[in-house]
C-alpha positions in Angstrom: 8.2 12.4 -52.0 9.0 14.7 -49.0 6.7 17.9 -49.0 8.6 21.3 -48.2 8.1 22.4 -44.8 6.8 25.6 -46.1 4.1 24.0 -48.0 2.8 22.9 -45.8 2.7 25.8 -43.3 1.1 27.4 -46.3 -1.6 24.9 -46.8 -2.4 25.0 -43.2 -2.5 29.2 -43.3 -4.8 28.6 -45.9 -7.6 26.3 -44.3 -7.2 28.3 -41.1 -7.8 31.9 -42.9 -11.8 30.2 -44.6 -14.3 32.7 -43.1 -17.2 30.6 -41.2 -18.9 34.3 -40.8 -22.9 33.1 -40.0 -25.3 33.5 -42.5 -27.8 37.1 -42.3 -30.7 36.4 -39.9 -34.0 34.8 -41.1 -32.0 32.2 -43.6 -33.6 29.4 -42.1 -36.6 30.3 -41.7 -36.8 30.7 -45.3 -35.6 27.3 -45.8 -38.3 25.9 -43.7 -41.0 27.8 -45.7 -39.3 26.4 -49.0 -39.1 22.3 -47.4 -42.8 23.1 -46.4 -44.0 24.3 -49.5 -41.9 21.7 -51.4 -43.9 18.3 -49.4 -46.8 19.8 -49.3 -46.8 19.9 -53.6 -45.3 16.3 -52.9 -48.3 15.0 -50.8 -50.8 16.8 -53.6 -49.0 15.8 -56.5 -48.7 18.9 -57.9 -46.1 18.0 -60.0 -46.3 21.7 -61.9 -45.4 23.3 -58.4 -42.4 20.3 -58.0 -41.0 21.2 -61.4 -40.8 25.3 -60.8 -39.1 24.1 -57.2 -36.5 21.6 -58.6 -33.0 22.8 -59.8 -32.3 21.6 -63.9 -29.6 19.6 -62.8 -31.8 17.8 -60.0 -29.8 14.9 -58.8 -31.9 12.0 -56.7 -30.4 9.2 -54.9 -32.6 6.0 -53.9 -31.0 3.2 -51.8 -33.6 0.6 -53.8 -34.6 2.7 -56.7 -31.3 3.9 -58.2 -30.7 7.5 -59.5 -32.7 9.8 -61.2 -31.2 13.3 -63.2 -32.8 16.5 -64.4 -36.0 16.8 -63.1 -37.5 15.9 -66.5 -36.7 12.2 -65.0 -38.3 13.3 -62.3 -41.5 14.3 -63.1 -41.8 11.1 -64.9 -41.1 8.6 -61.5 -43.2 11.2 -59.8 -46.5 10.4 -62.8 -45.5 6.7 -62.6 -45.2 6.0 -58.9 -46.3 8.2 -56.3 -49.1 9.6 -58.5 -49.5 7.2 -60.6 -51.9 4.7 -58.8 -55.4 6.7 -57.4 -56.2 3.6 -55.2 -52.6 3.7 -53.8 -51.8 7.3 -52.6 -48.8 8.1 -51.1 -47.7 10.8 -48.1 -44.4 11.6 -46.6 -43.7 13.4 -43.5 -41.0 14.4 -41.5 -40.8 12.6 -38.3 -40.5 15.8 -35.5 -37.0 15.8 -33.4 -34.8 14.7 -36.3 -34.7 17.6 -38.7 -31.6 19.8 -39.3 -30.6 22.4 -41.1 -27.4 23.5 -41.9 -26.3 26.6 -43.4 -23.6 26.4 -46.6 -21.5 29.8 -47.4 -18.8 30.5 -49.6 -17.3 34.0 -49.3 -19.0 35.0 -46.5 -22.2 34.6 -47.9 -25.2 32.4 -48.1 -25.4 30.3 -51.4 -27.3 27.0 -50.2 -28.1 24.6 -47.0 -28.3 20.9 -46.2 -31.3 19.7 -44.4 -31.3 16.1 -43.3 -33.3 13.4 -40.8 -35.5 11.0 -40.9 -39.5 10.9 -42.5 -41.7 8.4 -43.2 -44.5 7.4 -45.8 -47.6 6.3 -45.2 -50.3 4.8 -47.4 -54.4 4.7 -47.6 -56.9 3.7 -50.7 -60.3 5.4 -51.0 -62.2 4.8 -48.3 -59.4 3.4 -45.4 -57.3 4.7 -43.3 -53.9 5.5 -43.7 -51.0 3.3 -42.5 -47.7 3.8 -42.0 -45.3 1.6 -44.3 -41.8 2.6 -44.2 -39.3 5.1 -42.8 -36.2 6.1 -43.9 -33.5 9.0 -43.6 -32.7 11.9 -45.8 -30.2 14.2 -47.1 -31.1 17.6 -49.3 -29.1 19.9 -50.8 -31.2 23.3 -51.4 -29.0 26.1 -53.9 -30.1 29.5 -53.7 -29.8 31.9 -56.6 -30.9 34.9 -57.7 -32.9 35.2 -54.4 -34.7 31.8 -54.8 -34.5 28.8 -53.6 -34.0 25.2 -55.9 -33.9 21.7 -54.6 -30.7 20.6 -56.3 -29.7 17.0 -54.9 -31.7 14.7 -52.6 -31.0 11.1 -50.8 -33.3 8.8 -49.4 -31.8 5.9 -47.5 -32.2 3.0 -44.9 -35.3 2.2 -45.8 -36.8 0.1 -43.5 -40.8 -1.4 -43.3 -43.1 0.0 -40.2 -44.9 -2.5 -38.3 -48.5 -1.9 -38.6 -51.2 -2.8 -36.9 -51.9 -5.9 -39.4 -48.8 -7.0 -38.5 -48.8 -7.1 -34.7 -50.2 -10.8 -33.7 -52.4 -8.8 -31.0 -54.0 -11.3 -28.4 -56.5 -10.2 -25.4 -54.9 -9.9 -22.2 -56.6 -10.1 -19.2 -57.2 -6.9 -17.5 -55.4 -8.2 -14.4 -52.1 -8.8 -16.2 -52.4 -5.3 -17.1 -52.5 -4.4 -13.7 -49.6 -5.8 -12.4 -47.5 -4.0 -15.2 -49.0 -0.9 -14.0 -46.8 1.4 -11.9 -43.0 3.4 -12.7 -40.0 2.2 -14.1 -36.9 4.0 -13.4 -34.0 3.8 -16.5 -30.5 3.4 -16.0 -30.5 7.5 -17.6 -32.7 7.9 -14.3 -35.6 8.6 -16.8 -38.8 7.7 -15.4 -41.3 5.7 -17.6 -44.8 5.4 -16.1 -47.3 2.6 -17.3 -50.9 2.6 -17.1 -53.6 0.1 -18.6 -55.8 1.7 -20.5 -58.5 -1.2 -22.4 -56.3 -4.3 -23.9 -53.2 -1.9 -23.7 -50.7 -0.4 -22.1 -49.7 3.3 -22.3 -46.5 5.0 -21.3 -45.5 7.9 -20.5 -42.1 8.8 -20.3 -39.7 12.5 -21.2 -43.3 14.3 -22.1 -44.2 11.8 -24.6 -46.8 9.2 -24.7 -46.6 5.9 -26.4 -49.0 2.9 -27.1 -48.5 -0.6 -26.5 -50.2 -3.5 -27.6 -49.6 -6.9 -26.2 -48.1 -9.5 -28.9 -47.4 -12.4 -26.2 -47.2 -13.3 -22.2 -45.7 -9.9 -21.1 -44.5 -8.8 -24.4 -45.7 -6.0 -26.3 -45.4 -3.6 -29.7 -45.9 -0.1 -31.0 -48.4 -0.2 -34.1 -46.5 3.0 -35.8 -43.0 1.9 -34.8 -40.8 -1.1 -34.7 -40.3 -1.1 -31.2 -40.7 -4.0 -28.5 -41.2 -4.1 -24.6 -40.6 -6.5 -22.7 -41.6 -7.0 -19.3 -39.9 -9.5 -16.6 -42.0 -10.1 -13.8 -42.5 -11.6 -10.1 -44.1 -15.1 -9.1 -47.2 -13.3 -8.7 -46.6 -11.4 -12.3 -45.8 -8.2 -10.8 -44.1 -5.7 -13.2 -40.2 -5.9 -11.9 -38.6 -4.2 -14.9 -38.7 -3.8 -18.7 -36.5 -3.6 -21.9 -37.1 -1.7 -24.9 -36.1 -2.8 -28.6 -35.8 -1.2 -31.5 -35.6 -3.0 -34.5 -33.9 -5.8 -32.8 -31.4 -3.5 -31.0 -31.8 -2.7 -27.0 -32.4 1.1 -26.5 -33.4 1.0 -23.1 -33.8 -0.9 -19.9 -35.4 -0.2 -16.3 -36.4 -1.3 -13.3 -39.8 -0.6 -11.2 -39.1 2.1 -9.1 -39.0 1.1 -5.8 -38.7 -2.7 -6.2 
């Protein structure tokens, strides 16, 4: 069926005439107190504070664990599982650098926002540390009305396990091998990744940030809170000539020793 040309000039006047006018100042700031407020409960278990937080009609969406709706259901996974087990407990946090917000109007004003990025959860039982188990990424949908602010829909996805420390086959490398690893490694992004030894491991420094590696083989190595891999090539002698950088499985990065 042919559409009337007019129809569709009217659809298109239509779109085109939406107001994206920005939302009053301080709006996300207020989400960021709420998403605060709302993990920290999470972490405590304070499922009384969760309930007053969540929307009626709470809709939650788990890649392994299905969907949950009302926050009746809710309260009940959240007794079961997260609180449920005192020699298990259970803490999410954001991981910094991924975390949006994004501002949802209708009218010309303010009636909700999306926040979404990745977090992680880590694990301890009385009397151990905590480790981190598994990271994922996340979509929420807050609602505000009547001046407050409701957690309304929420997805967690992409789950994926965290190498630990129990799981890296750590071995003891001779301080000299270090050595020879030592020194900086230019990217192909020109950005400059420094290595120093520092006891059975390496550390790097690279963009501001400082990362931990632990050797897993002859010249290979492993974050403990990430699943990331380096790989070092090296000269007759074992000198450091370059390194690539894998996260879960995938190349992220590759460089050469400055210089050489």
């Amino acid at each position: 069926m042919k559409i009337p040309i007019f129809a569709l000039v009217l659809a298109g006047t239509v779109v085109t005439s939406l107001s994206y006018a920005a939302p009053k100042p301080g709006w996300e700031q207020e989400v960021r107190s709420f998403d605060d407020a709302y993990w920290a409960a999470y972490n405590k278990c304070d499922i009384k504070v969760l309930n007053t937080m969540n929307a009626d009609d709470l809709e939650f969406y788990h890649d392994a664990g299905g969907a949950m709706r009302g926050k009746a259901k809710f309260d009940e996974a959240m007794k079961k599982n997260i609180c449920g087990n005192p020699s298990n407990k259970v803490r999410r946090e954001a991981i910094a650098g991924t975390v949006q917000i994004f501002p949802m109007m209708a009218n010309g004003e303010l009636y909700g926002a999306v926040i979404e990025g990745n977090h992680r959860f880590l694990n301890s039982a009385p009397g151990k540390p905590e480790v981190a188990t598994e990271r994922a990424r996340f979509t929420t949908l807050l609602i505000l009305k009547d001046g407050e602010w409701k957690l309304a829909r929420a997805l967690s996805y992409a789950h994926a396990p965290i190498q630990t420390e129990a799981k890296l086959a750590e071995v003891n490398a001779v301080p000299r091998s270090l050595d020879l690893l030592a020194g900086q490694y230019t990217a192909k992004d020109k950005t400059v990744l420094t290595v120093k030894p520092e006891g059975n491991h390496l550390m790097v420094t690279a963009g501001g940030s400082v990362f931990e590696l632990y050797p897993t083989g002859q010249n290979n190595f492993a974050m403990k809170s990430r699943e990331i891999k380096v790989s070092f090539t090296v000269d007759a002698n074992g000198k450091g000539q370059g390194l690539v950088v894998k996260e879960r499985g995938a190349v992220v990065a590759e460089a050469s020793a400055s210089g050489g």
